[in-house]
C-alpha positions in Angstrom: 149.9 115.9 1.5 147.4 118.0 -1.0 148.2 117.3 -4.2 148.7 120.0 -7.2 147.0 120.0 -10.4 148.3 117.3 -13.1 149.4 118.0 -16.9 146.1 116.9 -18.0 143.9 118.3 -20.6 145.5 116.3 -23.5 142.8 113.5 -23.3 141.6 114.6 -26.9 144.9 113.5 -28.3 145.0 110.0 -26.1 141.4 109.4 -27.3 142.4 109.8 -30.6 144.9 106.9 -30.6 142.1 104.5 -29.5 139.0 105.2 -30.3 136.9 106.8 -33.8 136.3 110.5 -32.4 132.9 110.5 -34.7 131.6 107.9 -32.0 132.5 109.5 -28.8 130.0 111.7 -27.3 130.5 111.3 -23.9 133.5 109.7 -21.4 133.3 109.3 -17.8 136.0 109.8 -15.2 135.8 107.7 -12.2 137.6 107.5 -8.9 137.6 104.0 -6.6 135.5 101.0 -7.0 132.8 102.5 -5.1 131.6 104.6 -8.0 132.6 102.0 -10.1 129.4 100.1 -8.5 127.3 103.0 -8.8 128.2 102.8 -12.5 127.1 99.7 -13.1 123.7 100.3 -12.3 122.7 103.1 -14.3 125.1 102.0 -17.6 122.4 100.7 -19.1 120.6 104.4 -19.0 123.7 105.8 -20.7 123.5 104.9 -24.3 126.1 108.0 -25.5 128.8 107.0 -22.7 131.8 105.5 -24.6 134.9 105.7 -22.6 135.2 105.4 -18.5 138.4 105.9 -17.4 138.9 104.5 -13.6 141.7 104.7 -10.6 141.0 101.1 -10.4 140.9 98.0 -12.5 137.1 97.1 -13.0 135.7 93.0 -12.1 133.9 93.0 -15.3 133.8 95.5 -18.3 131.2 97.9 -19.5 128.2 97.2 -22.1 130.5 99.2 -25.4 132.5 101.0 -23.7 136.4 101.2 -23.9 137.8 101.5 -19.8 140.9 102.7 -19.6 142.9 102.9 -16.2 143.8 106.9 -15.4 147.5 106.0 -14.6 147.6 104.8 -18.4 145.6 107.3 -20.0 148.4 110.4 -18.2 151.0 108.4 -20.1 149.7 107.9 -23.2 149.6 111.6 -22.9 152.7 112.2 -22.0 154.0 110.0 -25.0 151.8 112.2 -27.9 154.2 113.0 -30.9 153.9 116.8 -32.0 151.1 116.6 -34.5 149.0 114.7 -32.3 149.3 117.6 -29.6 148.9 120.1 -32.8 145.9 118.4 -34.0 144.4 118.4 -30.5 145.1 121.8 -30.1 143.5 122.7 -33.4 140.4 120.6 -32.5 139.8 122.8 -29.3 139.7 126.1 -32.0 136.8 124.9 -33.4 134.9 125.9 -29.5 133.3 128.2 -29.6 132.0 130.9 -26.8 128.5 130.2 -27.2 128.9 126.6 -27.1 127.8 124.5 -24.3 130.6 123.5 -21.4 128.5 122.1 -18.3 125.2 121.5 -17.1 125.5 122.3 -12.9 122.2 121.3 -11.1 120.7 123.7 -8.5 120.5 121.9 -5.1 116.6 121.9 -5.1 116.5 123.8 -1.7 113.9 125.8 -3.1 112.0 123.4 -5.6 113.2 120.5 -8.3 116.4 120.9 -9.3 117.2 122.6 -12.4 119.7 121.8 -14.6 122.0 125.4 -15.3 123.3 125.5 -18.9 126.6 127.3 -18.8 128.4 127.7 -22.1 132.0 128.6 -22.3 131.6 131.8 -22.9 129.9 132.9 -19.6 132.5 131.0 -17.5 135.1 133.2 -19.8 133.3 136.1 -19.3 133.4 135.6 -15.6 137.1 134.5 -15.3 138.4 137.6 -17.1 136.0 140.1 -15.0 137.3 138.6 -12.1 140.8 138.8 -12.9 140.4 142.7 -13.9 138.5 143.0 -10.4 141.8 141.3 -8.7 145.3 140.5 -8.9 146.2 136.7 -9.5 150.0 135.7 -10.1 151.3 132.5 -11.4 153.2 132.9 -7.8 149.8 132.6 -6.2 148.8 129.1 -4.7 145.4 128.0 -3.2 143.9 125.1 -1.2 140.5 123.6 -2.9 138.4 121.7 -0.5 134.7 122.6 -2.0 133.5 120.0 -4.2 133.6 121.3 -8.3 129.8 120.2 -9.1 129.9 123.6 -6.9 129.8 126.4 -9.8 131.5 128.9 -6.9 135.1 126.7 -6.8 134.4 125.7 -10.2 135.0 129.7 -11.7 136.9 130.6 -8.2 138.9 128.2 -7.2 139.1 126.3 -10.6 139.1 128.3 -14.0 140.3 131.5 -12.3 143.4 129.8 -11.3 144.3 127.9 -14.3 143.7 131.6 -16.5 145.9 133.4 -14.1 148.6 130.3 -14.2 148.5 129.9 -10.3 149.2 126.3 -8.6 146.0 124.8 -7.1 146.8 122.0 -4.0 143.4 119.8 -3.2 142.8 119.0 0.2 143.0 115.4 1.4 139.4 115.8 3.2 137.6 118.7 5.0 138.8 117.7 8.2 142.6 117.7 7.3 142.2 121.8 5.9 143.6 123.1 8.8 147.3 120.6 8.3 147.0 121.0 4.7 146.7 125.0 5.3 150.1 124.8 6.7 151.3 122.7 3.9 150.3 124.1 1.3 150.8 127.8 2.2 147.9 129.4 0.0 148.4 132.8 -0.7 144.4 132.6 -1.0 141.6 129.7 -0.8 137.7 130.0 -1.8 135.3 129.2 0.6 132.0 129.1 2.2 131.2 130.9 5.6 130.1 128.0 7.8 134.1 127.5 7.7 135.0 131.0 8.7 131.8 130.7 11.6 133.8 127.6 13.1 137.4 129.3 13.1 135.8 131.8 14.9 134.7 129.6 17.0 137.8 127.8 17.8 139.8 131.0 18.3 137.4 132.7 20.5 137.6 129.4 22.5 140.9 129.4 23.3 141.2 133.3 23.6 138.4 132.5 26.7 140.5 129.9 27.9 143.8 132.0 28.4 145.2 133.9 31.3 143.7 137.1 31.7 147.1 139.2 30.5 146.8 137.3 26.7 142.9 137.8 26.4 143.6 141.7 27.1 146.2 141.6 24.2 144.3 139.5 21.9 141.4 142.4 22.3 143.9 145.5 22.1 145.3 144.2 19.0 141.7 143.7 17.8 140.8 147.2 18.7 143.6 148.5 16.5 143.2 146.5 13.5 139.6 147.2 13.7 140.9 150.8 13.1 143.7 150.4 11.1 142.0 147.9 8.6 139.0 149.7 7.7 139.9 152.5 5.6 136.7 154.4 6.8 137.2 154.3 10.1 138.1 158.1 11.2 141.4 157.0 12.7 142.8 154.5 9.8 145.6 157.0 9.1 146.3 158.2 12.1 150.5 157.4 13.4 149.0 156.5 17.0 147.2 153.4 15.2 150.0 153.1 12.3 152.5 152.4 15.3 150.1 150.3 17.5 149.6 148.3 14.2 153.3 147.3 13.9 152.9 145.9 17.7 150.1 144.2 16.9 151.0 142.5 14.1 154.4 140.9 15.6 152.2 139.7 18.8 148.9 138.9 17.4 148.2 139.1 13.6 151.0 137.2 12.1 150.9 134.3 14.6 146.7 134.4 13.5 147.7 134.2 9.8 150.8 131.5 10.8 147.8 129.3 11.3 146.9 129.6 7.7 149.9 128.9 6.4 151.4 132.7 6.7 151.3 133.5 3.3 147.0 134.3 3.4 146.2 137.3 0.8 142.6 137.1 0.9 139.7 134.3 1.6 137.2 134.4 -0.7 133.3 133.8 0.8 130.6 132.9 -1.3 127.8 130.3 -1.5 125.9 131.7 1.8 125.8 135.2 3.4 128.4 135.5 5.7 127.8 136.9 9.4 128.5 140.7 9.0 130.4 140.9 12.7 132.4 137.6 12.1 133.7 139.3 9.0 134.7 142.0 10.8 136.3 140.2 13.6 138.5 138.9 10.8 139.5 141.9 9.3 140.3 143.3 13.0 142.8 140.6 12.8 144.7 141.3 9.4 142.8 138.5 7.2 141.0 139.7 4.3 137.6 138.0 3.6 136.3 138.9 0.2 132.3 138.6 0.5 130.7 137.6 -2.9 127.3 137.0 -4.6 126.5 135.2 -7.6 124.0 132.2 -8.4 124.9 128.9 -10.4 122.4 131.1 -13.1 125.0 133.7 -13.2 128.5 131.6 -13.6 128.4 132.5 -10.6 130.1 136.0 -10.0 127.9 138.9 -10.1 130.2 141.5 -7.2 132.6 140.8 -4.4 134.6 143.3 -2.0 137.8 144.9 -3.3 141.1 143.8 -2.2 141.7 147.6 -1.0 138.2 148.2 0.5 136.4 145.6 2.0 133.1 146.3 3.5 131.7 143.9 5.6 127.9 143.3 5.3 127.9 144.1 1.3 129.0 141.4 -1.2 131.1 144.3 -3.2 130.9 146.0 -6.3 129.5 144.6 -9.7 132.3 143.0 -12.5 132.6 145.2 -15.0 130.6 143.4 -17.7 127.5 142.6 -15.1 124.3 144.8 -15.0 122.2 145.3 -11.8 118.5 146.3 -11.9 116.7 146.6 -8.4 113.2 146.1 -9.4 109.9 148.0 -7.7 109.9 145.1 -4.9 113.3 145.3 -3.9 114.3 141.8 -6.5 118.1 141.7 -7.9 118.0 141.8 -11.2 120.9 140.9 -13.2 122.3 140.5 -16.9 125.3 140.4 -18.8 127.4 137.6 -20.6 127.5 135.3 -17.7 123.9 134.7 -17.5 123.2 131.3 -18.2 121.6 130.3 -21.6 118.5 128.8 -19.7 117.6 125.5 -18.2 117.9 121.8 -19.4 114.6 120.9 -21.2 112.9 123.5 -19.1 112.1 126.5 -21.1 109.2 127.3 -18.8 111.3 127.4 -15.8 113.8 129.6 -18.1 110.9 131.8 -18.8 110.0 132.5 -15.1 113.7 133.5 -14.7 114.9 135.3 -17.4 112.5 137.7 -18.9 112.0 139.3 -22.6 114.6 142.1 -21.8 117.3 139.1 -20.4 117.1 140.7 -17.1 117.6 137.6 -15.0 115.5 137.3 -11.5 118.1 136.4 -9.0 115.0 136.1 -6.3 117.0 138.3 -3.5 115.8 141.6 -2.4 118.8 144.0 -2.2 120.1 147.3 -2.8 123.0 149.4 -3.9 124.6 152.2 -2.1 125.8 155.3 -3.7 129.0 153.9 -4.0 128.0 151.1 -6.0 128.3 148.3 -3.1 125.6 146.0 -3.0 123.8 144.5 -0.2 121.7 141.1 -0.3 118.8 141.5 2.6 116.7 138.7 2.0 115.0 135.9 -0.4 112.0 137.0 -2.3 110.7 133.9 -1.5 111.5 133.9 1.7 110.1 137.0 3.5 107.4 135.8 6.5 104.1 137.6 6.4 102.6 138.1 10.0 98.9 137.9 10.2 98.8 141.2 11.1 100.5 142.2 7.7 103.9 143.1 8.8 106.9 141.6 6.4 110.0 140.2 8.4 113.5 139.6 6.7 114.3 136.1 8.5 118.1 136.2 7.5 119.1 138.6 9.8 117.8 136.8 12.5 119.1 133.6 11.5 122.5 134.6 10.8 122.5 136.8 14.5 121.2 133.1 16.1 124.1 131.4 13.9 126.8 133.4 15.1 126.4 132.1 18.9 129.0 129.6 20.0 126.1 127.2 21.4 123.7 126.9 18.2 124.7 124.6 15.4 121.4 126.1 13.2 118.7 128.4 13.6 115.2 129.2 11.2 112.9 132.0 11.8 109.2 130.9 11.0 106.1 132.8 11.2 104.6 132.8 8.2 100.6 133.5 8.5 101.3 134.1 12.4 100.9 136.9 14.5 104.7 136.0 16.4 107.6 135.2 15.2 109.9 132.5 16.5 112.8 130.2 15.6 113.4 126.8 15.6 116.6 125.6 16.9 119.2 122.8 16.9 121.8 123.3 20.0 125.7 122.6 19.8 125.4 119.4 22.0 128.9 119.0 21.9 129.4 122.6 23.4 126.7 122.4 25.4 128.4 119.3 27.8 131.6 120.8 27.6 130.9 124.3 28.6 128.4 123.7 31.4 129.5 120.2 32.4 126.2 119.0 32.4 125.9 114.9 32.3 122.8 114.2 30.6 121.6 110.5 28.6 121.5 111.7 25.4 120.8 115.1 23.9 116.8 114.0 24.6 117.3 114.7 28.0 119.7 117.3 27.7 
């Protein structure tokens, strides 16, 4: 079973008992002896570490360090007399906005990774834009599976929560989601879209596999949500599709959403674009995806699709306290009080990013439509030049390629070329099972 967030956040006053706060400038928390190991051999490069607190009992202790076990340190909080929990409280006044609250590298896809200074003040500023964007309840529930060093779950699926006084349930492992979906009964969950790519999947499988008479229903009751769900399609109001709907729902849609627990508001997607026709297969079907775009640079929320008008192929409209510039060449430029202060020991990197005016260079070419929705086409860095001059947005093509059920990934290349053409890895796996094909190894397949 997922398990909920813990009363912690009282460390300050459990710290306190044992050790001179002067000297602490940094503790570690740790999870099995695994990490424990890892520990052990970069200790020696940690001169500021002070405390590790550990699920298990260490062999041998650290170099001046205090370990204390995590099952101890939750009492010891639990046991804190009033003015200890006062005087913690009063010591967490002294934060300020502007002062530093994480470092989250950059994965390094497209150089070294950088290390993104986020103070507490752009997370803030980011958690109460969202919340005025959309409705959280301390009613509301959600499953976490992506890791936190990921700034999208940390503000999403994290601090969002914890403002809005919602339960959060962690999911024993990514390949449990789909029984801890249907024990946890999230009224939403943050994710990325290779997830929503292989529900698809899976569905459309065993819609294929099904007597004829169920894989005509499955696509009527597609054809009216499709309808009924998109507020711009001519027909939305219309009674015809208002009393097809209730059909549809009793013998489609809600036995869909029973697979996610039943009580599914919205998904939120983020992290990667998400296929523009496997969002809309989900909204044919009553399950809300809200498309968003941020960077780690940006903490991370920049727009995501209303609740009440989703638009499939945009990432939404801006939060109310974020700018957006298109520049002359099509680049995103963004500012506001989420924009990171720069990056660790790399003010030259900083520089190429955020320029004299704080407009920070996002890197993706995009645009905005009149009503303020805004739509990511490409990387700057990332558009192939054909030797005969011609500029070619690879993501389309790639996330077309993606969408099949018989190719696991797909990149267009070209650069300096006068063709374009993609490079491939199958779904093996689908491959054998669809075509029956008995091959030694995927070499010979």
């Amino acid at each position: 079973m997922p398990q909920a967030q813990g009363d912690v956040g009282v460390l300050g006053g459990v710290f306190r008992r044992h050790v001179n706060f002067q000297l602490v400038k940094g503790f570690l928390a740790l999870a099995g002896s695994g990490q424990l190991e890892k520990l052990k051999k970069i200790i020696g490069g940690l001169p500021e570490m002070r405390i590790v607190i550990s699920a298990e009992h260490p062999a041998e202790s650290f170099p001046n360090t205090i370990t204390l076990m995590y099952g101890s340190v939750l009492n010891l909080a639990k046991n804190m007399d009033e003015r200890e929990s006062d005087a913690f409280i009063e010591s967490t006044k002294k934060t300020a906005r502007g002062d530093l609250a994480s470092i989250i590298y950059t994965s390094g896809t497209t150089g070294d990774p950088k290390g993104v200074m986020l103070t507490h003040g752009n997370f803030l500023s980011n958690v109460e834009a969202t919340l005025r964007a959309v409705d959280l309840y301390p009613t509301d529930r959600t499953l976490s599976f992506l890791p936190l060093s990921h700034v999208l779950e940390r503000t999403a699926g994290y601090y969002g929560p914890m403002a809005a006084g919602a339960a959060i349930y962690y999911a024993e492992s990514m390949e449990t989601i789909p029984e801890n979906l249907m024990e946890v009964k999230p009224t939403f969950a943050v994710s990325v879209p290779r997830l929503f790519e292989k529900m698809h999947a899976r569905i459309m499988e065993k819609v294929n596999a099904a007597v004829p008479k169920k894989q005509k229903l499955f696509h009527w009751a597609r054809s009216v949500g499709a309808r009924a769900y998109d507020k711009h399609h001519p027909e939305h109001d219309s009674l015809s599709v208002k009393l097809q709907l209730i059909a549809a729902r009793k013998l489609v849609h809600e036995k869909l959403a029973g697979r996610f627990g039943g009580n599914i508001r919205f998904f939120v997607s983020g992290g990667a674009p998400l296929n523009k026709d496997i969002a809309r297969f989900f909204q044919s079907l009553g399950i809300r995806i809200l498309e968003g775009y941020g960077l780690t640079e940006t903490s991370p929320i920049i727009s995501f699709n209303p609740i009440d008008d989703v638009r499939p192929g945009t990432v939404g409209t801006l939060l109310d306290n974020v700018q957006v510039r298109i520049a002359d060449d099509g680049e995103i430029l963004v500012k506001g009080p989420n924009v990171m202060r720069g990056y660790y020991n790399d003010p030259e990197a900083t520089k190429e990013v955020i320029d004299g005016d704080d407009w920070c260079h996002t890197g993706d070419i995009g645009s905005l439509d009149e009503d303020g929705f805004l739509t990511i086409t490409d990387r700057k860095k990332e558009i192939i030049v054909l030797s005969n001059g011609k500029n070619i947005a690879p993501q389309p093509m790639e996330l077309k390629l993606q969408a099949d059920n018989f190719i696991n990934q797909a990149m267009i290349i070209g650069d300096k070329r006068n063709f374009v053409s993609a490079l491939i890895v199958p779904n093996f796996d689908k491959l054998k099972e669809n075509f029956g094909i008995d091959a030694d190894g995927n070499e010979s397949l």
